[in-house]
BALOVEX-55068 format. One record per residue: x, y negated, z of N, C-alpha, C in turn; residue in three letters. Coordinates in steps of 0.1 Angstrom, whole numbers, plus 5000, padded with zeros to 4 digits. Atoms other than C-alpha are relative to their C-alpha. Last residue first. Layout:
N
XYZXYZXYZALA ...
% end
This chain:
127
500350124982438893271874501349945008UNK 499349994987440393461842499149905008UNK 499250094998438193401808500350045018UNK 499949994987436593711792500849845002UNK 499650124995435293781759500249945015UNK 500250034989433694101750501249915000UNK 498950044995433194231715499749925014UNK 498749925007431194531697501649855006UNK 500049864995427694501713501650004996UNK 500549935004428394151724499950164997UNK 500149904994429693901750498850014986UNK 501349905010430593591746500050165003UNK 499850135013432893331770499250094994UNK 500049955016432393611802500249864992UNK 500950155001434193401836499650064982UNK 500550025018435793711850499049864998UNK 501250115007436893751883500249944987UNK 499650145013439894001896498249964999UNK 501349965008439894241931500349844985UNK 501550074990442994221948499450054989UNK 499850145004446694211922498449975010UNK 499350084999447894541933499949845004UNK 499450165012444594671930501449985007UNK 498449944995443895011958500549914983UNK 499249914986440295041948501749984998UNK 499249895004439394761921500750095011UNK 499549914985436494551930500750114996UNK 499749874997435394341899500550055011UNK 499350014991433294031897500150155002UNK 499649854999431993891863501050065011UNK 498549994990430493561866500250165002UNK 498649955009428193491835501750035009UNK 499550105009425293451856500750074992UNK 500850094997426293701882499849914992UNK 500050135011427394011871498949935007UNK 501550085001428594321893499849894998UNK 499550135014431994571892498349895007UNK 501650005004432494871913500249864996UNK 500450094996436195041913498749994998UNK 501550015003438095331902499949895009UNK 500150044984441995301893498350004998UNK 501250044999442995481857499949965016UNK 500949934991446595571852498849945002UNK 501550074997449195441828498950125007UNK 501249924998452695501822499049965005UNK 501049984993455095261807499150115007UNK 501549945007458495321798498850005005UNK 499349905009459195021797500650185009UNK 498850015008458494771823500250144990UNK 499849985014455294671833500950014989UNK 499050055006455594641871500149954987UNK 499650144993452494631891501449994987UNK 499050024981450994941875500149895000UNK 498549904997450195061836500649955013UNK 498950115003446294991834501650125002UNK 498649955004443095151829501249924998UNK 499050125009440294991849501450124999UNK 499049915001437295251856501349904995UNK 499450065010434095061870501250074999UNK 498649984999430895141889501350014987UNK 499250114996427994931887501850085005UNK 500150024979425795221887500949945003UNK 501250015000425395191844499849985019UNK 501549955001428995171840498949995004UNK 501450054996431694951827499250105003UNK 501549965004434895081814498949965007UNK 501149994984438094871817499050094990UNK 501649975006441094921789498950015018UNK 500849994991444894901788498650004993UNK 500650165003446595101764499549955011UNK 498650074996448395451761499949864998UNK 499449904995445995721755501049905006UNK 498949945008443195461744501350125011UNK 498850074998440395451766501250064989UNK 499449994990436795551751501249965004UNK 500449914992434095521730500450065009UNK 499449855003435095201722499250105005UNK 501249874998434194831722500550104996UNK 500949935007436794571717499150095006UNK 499649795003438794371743498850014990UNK 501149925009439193971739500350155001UNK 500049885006440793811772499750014985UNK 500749915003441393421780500150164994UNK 500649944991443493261802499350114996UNK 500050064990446093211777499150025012UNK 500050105003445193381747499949925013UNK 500050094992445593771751500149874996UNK 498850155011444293981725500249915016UNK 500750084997442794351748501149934992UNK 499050125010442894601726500049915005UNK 498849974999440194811755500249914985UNK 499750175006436594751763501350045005UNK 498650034996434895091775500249914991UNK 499349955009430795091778501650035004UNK 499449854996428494911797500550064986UNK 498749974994428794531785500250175011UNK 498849965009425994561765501349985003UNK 499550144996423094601790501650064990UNK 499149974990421194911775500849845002UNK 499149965003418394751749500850035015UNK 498350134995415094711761500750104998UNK 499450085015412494941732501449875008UNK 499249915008412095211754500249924991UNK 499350004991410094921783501150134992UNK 499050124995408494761758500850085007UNK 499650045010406695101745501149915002UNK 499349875000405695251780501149934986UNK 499149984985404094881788501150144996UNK 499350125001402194881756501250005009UNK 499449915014400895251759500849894999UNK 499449885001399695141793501250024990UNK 499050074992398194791784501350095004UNK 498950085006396595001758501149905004UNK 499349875010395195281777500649874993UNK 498249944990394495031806500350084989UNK 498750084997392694811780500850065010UNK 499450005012390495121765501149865006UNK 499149885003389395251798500849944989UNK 499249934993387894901810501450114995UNK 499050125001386194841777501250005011UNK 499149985010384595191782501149875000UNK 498849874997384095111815500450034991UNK 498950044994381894801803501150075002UNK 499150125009380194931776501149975014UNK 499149875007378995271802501149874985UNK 499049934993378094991827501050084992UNK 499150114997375794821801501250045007UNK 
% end
């Protein structure tokens, strides 16, 4: 009776186990890490695309995994000819409230209000 029991024992931690290891390689990466650049402007709202990385001469935020953030922009002014430089920052989502921390911003730190969010488009609305 003991040796039934333990067996039954052994065999649900091996499957609770194997279960557990499985679910946890099967959650997807959170889909706003990445870079998100083209942004369409529409009044308050953003749209950027998905990339693998920043254009040479665009804006573009990147997202990463330790909540730190890369915003590529062209400065305070934006007058012709532009140049553009990356500023580092840290980023973190509440709900749908997206709150960025840009070192050495012009404009402060900005807030995001996502509208959709997927692997290939991101939707933002100004705060």
């Amino acid at each position: 009776m003991k040796t039934l029991v333990w067996t039954i024992f052994l065999l649900a931690f091996v499957v609770l186990t194997a279960c557990n290891q499985n679910l946890t390689n099967l959650i997807p990466p959170d889909p706003i890490i990445g870079y998100w650049i083209n942004p369409v402007y529409d009044g308050q709202q953003i749209t950027l695309e998905k990339a693998d990385d920043f254009n040479e001469e665009g804006y573009g935020i990147a997202f990463f995994e330790d909540e730190s953030v890369i915003e590529r922009g062209s400065g305070w002014c934006g007058t012709p000819p532009l140049t553009f430089s990356n500023l580092d920052g840290t980023w973190s989502l509440t709900d749908s409230i997206l709150d960025i921390e840009i070192l050495h911003h012009w404009m402060g730190d900005i807030q995001w209000d996502i509208v959709s969010l997927d692997d290939n488009i991101l939707v933002v609305k100004w705060l």
